[in-house]
N, C-alpha and C positions, 0 to 999 in steps of 0.2 A: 408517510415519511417525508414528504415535501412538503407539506402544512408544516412538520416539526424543524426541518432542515431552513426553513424560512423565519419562522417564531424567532430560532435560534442566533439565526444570522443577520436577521431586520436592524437596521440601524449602524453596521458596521460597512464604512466602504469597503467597495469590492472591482474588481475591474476586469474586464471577461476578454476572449481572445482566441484565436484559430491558429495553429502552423497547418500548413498541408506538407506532410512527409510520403513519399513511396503509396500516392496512390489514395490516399487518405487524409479526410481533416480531423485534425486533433485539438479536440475542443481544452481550453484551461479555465479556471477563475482565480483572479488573486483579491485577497483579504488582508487589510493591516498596513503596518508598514514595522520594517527594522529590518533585523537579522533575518535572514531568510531558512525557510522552511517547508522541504517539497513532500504531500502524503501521497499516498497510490494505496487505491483500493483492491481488492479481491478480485478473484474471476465472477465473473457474472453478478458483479454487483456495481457500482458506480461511486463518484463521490460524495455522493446523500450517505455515507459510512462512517464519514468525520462528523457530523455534526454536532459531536461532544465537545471533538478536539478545536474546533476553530474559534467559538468563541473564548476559550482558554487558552489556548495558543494567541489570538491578536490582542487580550487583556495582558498577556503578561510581554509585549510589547515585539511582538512574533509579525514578519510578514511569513504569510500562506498561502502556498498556491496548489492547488487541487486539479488533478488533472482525469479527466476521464479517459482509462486506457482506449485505444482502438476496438470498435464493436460494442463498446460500453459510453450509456449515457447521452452525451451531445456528441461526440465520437463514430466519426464511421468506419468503418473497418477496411476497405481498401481491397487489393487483389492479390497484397503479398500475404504469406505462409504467416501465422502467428506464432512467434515467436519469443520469450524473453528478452534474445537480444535487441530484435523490432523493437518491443515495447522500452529498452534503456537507451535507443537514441531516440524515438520521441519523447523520453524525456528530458532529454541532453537538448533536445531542439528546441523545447520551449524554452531550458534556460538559456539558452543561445540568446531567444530571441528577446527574453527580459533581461537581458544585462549580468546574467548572473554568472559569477567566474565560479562559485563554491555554494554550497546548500546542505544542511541537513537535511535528512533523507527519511522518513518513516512511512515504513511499509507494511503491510498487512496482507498474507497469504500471498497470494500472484506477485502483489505489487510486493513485499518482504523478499520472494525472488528477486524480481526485478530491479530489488536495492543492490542485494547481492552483485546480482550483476554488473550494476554501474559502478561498484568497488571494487569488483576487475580489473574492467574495461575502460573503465576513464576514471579510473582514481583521483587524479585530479579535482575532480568535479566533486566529491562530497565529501560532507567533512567528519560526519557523525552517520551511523546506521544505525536505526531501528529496526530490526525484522520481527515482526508480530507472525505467529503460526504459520513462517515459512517451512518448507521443507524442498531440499536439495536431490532427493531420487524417492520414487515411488515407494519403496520399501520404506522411508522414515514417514509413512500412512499409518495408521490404526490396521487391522485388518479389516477390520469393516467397512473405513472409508475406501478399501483397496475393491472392496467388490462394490460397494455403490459407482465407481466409477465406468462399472458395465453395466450399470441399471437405467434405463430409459425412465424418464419422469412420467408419471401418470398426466393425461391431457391436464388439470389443475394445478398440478407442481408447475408446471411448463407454464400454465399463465400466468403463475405468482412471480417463478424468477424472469419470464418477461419484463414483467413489469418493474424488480428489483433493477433490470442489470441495464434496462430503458431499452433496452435492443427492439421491443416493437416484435411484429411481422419478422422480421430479422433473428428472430432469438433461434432457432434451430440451424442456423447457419454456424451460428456466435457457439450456441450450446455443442456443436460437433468442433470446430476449431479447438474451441479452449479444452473439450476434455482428451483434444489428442497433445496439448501442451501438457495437459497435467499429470502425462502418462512419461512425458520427457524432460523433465530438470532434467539438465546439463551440469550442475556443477559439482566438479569433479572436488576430491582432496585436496588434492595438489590447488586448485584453483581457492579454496579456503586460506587453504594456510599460508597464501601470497599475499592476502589482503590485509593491509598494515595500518588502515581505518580502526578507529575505534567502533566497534557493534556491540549493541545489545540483545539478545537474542529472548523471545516473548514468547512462552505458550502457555496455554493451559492446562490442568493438570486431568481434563476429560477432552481437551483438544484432539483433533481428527488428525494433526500432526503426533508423533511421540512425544514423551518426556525427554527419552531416551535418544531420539533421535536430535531435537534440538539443543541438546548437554554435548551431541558427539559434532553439530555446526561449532560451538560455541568454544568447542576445546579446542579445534582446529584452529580458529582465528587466533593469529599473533595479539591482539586486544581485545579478545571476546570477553563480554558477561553474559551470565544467565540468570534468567527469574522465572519462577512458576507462579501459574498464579490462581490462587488456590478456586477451586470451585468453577474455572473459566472452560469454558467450550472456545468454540473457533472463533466467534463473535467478540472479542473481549474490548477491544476496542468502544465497541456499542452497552454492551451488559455489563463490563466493570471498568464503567467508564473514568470514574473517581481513582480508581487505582493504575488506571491505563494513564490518566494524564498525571500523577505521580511522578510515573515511570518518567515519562519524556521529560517532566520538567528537570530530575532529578539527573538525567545521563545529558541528555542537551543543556547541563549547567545555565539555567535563565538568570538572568538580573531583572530580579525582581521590583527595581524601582518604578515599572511600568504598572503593574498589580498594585503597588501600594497609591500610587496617585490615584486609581480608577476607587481606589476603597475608601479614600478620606472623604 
């Protein structure tokens, strides 16, 4: 995946960076230059997630900045409680620190939460949501994924998502944290339908999220859309990648005149 996440990204400037918030460094990388545009990845995974999206995103004249959640990645995780709302002011903090008063926002699972959240809580701050196979309370789970989430990984699963989410020797710390997050979204109704952002809301139509559940986020937002996307599991971003970056180009309205210089 870092052989590919490299291929992919060779030759595009990038520029890399640390906040330390509450205990913790919080690793970023930024790519491109223009309008800005912040992803967050999954739980137990990293920003090696995008690298569909980035070289399509800085060709179509997109800056990008990728942030590896706490516990995840270059990211270390710190001594406070994990949390969503932890994870929306470290992302508030880096764009603190790059200059950025506004960002589109696309998120993917945890980090889809964690968009959520920052359309809350600092509204301000973003200007477009994407959430990719978020869900807002346990019950918008498959039931399957409802009991996988009391399933201990066999020793192999546990070395692969090691190595997935970079947590290292670390990953059973990481791996008990985040699955008592994933037991707790926080956001409530009332907290939807306050959110006056424009969101897109993403799943897949075999997603470990509902259908049903991301049609009932999507109806709550005052400017919800929704898309299903046919044949997609939770991965959609990686597996239907071509239709994933569709999407965002198509809701983050791009001006295209950056794609067409890089094409003549």
């Amino acid at each position: 995946m870092k052989f590919i996440f490299w291929k992919l990204t060779s030759g595009i400037a990038k520029k890399t960076g640390v906040c330390r918030h509450k205990d913790a460094q919080i690793s970023y990388q930024v790519y491109g230059s223009g309008e800005a545009v912040v992803l967050l990845h999954g739980g137990l995974s990293n920003k090696l997630c995008w690298f569909s999206q980035i070289p399509f995103l800085v060709k179509n004249g997109r800056q990008v900045i990728l942030v590896d959640t706490r516990g995840h990645g270059r990211s270390t995780m710190g001594a406070e409680t994990l949390t969503y709302q932890l994870f929306a002011e470290d992302v508030v903090l880096i764009m603190d620190r790059l200059l950025l008063r506004q960002s589109d926002i696309v998120g993917w699972s945890d980090g889809g939460i964690t968009a959520l959240v920052i359309a809350r809580d600092y509204p301000d701050r973003a200007k477009r949501i994407i959430a990719i196979s978020a869900n807002t309370s346990p019950q918008g789970l498959t039931m399957k994924a409802q009991r996988l989430l009391a399933t201990k990984y066999i020793s192999a699963a546990s070395w692969l998502r090691s190595k997935w989410s970079g947590s290292g020797r670390y990953f059973g710390q990481l791996d008990k944290n985040i699955r008592h997050i994933w037991s707790l979204p926080n956001l409530q109704d009332s907290d939807l339908s306050g959110i006056q952002l424009p969101v897109l809301v993403v799943v897949g139509d075999d997603d470990v999220v509902t259908v049903e559940h991301s049609k009932q986020i999507s109806g709550l937002l005052q400017l919800g859309q929704f898309v299903v996307i046919k044949g997609g599991g939770h991965a959609t971003p990686m597996t239907h990648s071509t239709r994933m970056n569709q999407l965002i180009q198509q809701f983050l309205k791009f001006d295209n005149t950056q794609s067409r210089k890089h094409s003549d």
